[in-house]
DSSP file (Angstrom, degrees, kcal/mol; ACC not computed):
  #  RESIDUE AA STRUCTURE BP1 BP2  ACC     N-H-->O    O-->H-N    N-H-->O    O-->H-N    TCO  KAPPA ALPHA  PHI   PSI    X-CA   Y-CA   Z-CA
    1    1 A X              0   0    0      0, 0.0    33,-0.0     0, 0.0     0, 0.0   0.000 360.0 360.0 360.0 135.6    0.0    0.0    0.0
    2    2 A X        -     0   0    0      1,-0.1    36,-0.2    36,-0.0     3,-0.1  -0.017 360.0-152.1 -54.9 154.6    1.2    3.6   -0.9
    3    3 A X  S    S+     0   0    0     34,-0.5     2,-0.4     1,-0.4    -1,-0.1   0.480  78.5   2.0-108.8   5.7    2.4    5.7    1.9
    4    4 A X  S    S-     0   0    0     33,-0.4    -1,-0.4    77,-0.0     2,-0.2  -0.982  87.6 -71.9-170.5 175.9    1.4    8.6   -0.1
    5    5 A X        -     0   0    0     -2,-0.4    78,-0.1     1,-0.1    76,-0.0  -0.448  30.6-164.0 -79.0 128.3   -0.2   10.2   -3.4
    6    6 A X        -     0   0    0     -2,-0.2    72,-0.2     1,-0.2    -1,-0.1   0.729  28.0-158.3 -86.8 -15.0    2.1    9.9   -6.8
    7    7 A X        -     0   0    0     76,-0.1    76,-0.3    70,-0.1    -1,-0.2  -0.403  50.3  -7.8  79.0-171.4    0.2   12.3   -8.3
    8    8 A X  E    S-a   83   0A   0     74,-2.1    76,-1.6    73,-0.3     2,-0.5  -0.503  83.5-117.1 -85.6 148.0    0.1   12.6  -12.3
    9    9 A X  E     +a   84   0A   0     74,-0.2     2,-0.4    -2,-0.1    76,-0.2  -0.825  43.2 175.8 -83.2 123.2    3.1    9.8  -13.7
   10   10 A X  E     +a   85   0A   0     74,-2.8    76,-6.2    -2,-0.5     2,-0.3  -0.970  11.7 179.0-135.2 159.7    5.8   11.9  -15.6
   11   11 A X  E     -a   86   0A   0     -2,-0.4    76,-0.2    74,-0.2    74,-0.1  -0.877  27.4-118.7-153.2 127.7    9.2   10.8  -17.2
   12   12 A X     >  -     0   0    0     74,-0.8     4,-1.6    -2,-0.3    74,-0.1   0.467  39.0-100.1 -50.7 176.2   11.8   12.7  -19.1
   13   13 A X  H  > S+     0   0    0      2,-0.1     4,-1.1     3,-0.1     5,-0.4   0.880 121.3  51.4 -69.4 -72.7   12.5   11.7  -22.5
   14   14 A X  H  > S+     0   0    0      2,-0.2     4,-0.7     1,-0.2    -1,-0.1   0.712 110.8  52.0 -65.8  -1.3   15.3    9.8  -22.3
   15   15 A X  H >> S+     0   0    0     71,-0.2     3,-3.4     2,-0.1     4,-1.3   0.900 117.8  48.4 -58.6 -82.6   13.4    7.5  -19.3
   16   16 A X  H 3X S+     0   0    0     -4,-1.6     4,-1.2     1,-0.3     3,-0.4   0.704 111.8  41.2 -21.8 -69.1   10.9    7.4  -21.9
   17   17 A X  H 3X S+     0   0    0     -4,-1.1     4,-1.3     1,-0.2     3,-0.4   0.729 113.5  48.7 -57.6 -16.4   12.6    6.6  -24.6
   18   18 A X  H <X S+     0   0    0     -3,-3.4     4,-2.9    -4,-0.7     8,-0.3   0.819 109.1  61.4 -95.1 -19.8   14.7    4.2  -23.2
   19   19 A X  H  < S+     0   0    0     -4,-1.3    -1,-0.2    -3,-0.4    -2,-0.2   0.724 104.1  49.3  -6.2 -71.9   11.3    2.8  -21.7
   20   20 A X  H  < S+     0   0    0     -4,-1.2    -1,-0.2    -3,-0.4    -2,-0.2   0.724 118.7  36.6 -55.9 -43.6    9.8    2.1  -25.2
   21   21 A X  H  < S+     0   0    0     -4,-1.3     2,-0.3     1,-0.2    -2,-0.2   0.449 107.5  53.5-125.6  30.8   12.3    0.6  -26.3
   22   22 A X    >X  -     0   0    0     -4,-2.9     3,-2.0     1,-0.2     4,-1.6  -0.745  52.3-164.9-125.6 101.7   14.2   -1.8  -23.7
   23   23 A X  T 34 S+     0   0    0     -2,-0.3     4,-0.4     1,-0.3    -1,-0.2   0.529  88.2  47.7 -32.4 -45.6   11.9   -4.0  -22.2
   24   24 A X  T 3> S+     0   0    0      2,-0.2     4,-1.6     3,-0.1    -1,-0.3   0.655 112.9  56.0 -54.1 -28.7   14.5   -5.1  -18.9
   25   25 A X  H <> S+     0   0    0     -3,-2.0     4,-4.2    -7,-0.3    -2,-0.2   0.851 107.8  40.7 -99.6 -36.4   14.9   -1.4  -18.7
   26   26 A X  H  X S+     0   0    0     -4,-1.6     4,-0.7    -8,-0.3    -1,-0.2   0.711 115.3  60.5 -76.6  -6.1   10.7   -0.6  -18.3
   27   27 A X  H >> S+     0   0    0     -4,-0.4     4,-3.1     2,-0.2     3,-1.4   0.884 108.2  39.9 -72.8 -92.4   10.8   -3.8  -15.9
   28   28 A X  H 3X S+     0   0    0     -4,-1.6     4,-4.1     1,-0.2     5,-0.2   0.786 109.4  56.9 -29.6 -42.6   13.0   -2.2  -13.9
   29   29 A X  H 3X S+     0   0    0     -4,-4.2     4,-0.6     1,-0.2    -1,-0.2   0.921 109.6  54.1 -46.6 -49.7   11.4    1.5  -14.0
   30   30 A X  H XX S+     0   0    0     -3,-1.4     4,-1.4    -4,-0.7     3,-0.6   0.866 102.7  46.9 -42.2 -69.3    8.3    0.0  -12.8
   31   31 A X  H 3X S+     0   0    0     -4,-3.1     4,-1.6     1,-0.2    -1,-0.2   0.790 109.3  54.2 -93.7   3.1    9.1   -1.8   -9.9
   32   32 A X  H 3X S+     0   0    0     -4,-4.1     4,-2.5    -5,-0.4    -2,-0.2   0.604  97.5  62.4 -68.4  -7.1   11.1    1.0   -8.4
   33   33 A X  H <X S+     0   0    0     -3,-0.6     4,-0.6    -4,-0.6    -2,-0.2   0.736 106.1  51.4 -89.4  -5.5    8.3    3.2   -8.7
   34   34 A X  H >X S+     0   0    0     -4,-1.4     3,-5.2     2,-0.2     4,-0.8   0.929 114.3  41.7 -57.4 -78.1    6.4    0.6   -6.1
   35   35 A X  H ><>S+     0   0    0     -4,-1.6     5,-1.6     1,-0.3     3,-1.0   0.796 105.1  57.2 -71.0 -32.2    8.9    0.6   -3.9
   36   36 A X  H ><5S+     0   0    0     -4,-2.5     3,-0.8     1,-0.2    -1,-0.3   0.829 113.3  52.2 -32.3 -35.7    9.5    4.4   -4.2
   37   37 A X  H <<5S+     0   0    0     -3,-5.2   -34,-0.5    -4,-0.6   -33,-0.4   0.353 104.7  49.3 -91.4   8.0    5.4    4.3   -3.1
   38   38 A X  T <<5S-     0   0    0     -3,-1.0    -1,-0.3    -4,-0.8    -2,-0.2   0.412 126.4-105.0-117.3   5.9    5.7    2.3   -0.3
   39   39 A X  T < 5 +     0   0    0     -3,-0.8     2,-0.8    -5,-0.3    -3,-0.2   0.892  69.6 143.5  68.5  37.1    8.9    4.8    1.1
   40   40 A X      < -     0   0    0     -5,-1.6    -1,-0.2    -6,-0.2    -2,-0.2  -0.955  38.7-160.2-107.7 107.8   11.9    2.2    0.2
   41   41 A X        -     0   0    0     -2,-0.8    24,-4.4     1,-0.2     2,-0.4   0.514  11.5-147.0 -61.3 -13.3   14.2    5.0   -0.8
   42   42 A X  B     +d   65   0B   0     22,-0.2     2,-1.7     1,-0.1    24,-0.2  -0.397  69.4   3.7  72.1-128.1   16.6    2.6   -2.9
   43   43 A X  S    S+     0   0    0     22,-2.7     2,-0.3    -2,-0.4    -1,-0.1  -0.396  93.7 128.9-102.2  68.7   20.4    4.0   -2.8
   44   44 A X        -     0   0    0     -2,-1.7     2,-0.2    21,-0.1     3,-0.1  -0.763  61.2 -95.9 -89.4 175.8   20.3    6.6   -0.6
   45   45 A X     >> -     0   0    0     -2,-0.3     4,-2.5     1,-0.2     5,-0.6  -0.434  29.6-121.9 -73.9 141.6   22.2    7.6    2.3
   46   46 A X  H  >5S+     0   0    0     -2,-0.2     4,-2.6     1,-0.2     5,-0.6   0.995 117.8  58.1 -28.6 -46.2   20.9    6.9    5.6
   47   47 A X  H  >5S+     0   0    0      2,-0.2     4,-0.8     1,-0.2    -1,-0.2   0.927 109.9  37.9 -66.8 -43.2   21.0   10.5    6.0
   48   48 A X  H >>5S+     0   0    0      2,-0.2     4,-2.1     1,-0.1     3,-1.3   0.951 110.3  65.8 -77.4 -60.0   18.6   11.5    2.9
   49   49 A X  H 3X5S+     0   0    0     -4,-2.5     4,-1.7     1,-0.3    -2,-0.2   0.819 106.3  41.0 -44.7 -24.5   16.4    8.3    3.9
   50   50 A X  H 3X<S+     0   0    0     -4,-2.6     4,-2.1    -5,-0.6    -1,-0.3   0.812 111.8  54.5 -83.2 -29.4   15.5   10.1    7.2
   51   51 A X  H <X S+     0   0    0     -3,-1.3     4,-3.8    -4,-0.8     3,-0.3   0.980 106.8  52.0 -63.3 -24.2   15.1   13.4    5.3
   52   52 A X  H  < S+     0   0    0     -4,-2.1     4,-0.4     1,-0.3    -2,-0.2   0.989 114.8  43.5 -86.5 -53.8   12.6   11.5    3.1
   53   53 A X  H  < S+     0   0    0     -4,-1.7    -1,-0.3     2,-0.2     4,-0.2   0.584 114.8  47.5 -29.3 -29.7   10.7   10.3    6.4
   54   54 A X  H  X S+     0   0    0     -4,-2.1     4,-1.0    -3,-0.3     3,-0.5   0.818 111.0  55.1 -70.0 -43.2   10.9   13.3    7.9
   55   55 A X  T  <>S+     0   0    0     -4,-3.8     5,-3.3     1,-0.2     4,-0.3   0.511  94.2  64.3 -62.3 -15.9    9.7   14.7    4.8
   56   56 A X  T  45S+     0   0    0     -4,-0.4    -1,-0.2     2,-0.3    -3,-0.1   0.527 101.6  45.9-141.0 -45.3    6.7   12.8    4.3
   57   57 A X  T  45S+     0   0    0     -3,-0.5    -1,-0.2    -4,-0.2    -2,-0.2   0.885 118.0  49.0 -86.6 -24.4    4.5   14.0    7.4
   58   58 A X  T  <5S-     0   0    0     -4,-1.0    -2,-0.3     2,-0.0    -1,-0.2   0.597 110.5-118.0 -81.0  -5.4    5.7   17.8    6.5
   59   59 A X  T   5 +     0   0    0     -4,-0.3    -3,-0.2     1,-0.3     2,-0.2   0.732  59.9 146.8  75.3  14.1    4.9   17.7    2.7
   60   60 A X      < -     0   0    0     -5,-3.3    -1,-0.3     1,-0.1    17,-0.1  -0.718  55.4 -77.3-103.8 164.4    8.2   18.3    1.4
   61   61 A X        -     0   0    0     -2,-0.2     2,-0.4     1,-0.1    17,-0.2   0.127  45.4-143.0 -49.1 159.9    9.6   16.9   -1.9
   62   62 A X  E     -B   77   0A   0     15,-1.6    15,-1.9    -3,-0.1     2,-0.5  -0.902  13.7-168.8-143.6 116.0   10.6   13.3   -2.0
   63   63 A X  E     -B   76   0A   0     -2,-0.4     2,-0.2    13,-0.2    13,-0.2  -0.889   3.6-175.3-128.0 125.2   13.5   11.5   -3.8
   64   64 A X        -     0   0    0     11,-5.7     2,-0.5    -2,-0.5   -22,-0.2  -0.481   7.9-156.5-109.6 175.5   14.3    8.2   -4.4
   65   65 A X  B     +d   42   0B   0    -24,-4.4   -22,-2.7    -2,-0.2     2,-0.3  -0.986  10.0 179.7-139.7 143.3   17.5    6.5   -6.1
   66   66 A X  E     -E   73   0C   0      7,-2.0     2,-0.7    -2,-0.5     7,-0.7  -0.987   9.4-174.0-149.0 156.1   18.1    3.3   -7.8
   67   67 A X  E     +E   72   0C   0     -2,-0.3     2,-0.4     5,-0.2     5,-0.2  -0.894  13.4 157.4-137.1 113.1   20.8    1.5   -9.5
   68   68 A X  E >  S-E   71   0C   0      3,-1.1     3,-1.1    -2,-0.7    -2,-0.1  -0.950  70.5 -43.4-144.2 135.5   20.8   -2.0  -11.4
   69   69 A X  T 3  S-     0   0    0     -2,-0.4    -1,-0.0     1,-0.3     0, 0.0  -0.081 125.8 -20.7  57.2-121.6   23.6   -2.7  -14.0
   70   70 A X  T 3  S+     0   0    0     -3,-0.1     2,-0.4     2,-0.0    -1,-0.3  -0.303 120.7  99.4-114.7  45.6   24.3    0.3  -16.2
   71   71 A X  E <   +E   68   0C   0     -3,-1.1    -3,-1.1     2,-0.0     2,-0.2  -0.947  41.3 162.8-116.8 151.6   20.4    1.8  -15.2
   72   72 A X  E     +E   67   0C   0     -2,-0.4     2,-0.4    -5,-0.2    -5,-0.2  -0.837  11.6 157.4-158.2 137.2   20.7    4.4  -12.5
   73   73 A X  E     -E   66   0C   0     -7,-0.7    -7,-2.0    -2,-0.2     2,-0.3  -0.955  29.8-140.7-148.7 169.9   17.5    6.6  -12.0
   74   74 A X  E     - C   0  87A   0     13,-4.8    13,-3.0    -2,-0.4     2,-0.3  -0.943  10.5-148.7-135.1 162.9   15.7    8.9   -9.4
   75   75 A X  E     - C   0  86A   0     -2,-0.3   -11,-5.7    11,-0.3     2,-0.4  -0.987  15.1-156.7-126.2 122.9   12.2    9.2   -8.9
   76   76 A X  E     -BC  63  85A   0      9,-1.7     9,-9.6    -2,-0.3     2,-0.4  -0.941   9.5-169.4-125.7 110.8   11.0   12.5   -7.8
   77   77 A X  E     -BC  62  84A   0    -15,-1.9   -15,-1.6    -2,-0.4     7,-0.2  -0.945  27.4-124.2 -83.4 107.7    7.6   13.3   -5.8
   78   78 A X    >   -     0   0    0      5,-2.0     3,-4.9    -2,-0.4     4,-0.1  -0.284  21.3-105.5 -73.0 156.0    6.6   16.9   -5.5
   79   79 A X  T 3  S+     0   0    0      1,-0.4    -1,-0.1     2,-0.1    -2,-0.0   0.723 127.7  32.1 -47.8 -25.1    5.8   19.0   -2.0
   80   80 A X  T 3  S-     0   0    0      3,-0.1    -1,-0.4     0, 0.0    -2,-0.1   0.424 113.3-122.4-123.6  15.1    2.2   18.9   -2.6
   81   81 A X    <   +     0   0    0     -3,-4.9   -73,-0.3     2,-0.2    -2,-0.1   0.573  68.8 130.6  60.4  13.1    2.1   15.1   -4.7
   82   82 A X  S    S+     0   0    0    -75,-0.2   -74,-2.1    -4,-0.1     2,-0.3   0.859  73.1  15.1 -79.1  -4.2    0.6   16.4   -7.8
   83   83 A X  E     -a    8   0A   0    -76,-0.3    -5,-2.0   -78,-0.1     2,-0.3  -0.951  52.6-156.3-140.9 176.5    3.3   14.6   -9.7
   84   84 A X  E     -aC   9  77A   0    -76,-1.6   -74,-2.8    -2,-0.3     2,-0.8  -0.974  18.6-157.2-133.9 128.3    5.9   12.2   -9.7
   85   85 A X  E     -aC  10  76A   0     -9,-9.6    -9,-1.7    -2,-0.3     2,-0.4  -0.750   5.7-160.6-129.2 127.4    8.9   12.3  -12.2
   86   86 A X  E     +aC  11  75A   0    -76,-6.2   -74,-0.8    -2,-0.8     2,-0.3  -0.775  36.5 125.6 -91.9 139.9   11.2    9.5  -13.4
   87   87 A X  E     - C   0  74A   0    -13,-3.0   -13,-4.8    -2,-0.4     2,-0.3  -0.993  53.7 -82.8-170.5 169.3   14.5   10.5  -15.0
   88   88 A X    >   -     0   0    0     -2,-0.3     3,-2.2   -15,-0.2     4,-0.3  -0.583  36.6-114.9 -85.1 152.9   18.0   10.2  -14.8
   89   89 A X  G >  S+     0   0    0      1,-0.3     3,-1.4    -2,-0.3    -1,-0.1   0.805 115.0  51.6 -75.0 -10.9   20.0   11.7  -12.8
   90   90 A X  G 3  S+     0   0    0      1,-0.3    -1,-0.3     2,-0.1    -2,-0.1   0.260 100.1  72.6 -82.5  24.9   22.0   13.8  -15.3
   91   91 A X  G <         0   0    0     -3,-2.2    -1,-0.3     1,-0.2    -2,-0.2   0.441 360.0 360.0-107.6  -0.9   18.3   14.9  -16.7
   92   92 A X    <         0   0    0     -3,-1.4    -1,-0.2    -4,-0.3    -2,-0.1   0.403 360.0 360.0-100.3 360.0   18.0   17.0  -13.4
């Protein structure tokens, strides 16, 4: 169960595209944005994983990170949950 609203789904282009067309790669996208909704932060530090708990009863943004093989992404929740956006991180 979600700990919180995702809001509208958004994803850069190059998440998209790579999305469309790698099938391992849209696997992956997927089930970190579960676990992003349940609050399993992925690879962060301890130290952001508390901010993101802390953050979460105030309304502040929320960012997760995850890393399989040569995929590395964040997924990014806004302060008030009207979206959520997957991208890479050099897309930021």
């Amino acid at each position: 169960m979600s700990k919180f609203r995702l809001g509208e789904l958004l994803m850069t282009r190059g998440v998209n595209d790579l999305v469309s067309e790698d099938e391992e790669f849209a696997r992956f996208t997927w089930q970190f944005l579960k676990r992003h909704s349940v609050g399993d932060w992925g690879d962060l530090s301890e130290e952001d994983k508390k901010e993101n708990e802390f953050s979460l009863g105030k309304n502040l943004r929320l960012l997760s990170a995850y890393e399989r093989g040569n995929y590395k992404i964040w997924i990014i929740t806004e302060a008030d949950r009207s979206a959520t956006t997957i991208l890479f991180p050099e897309e930021y």
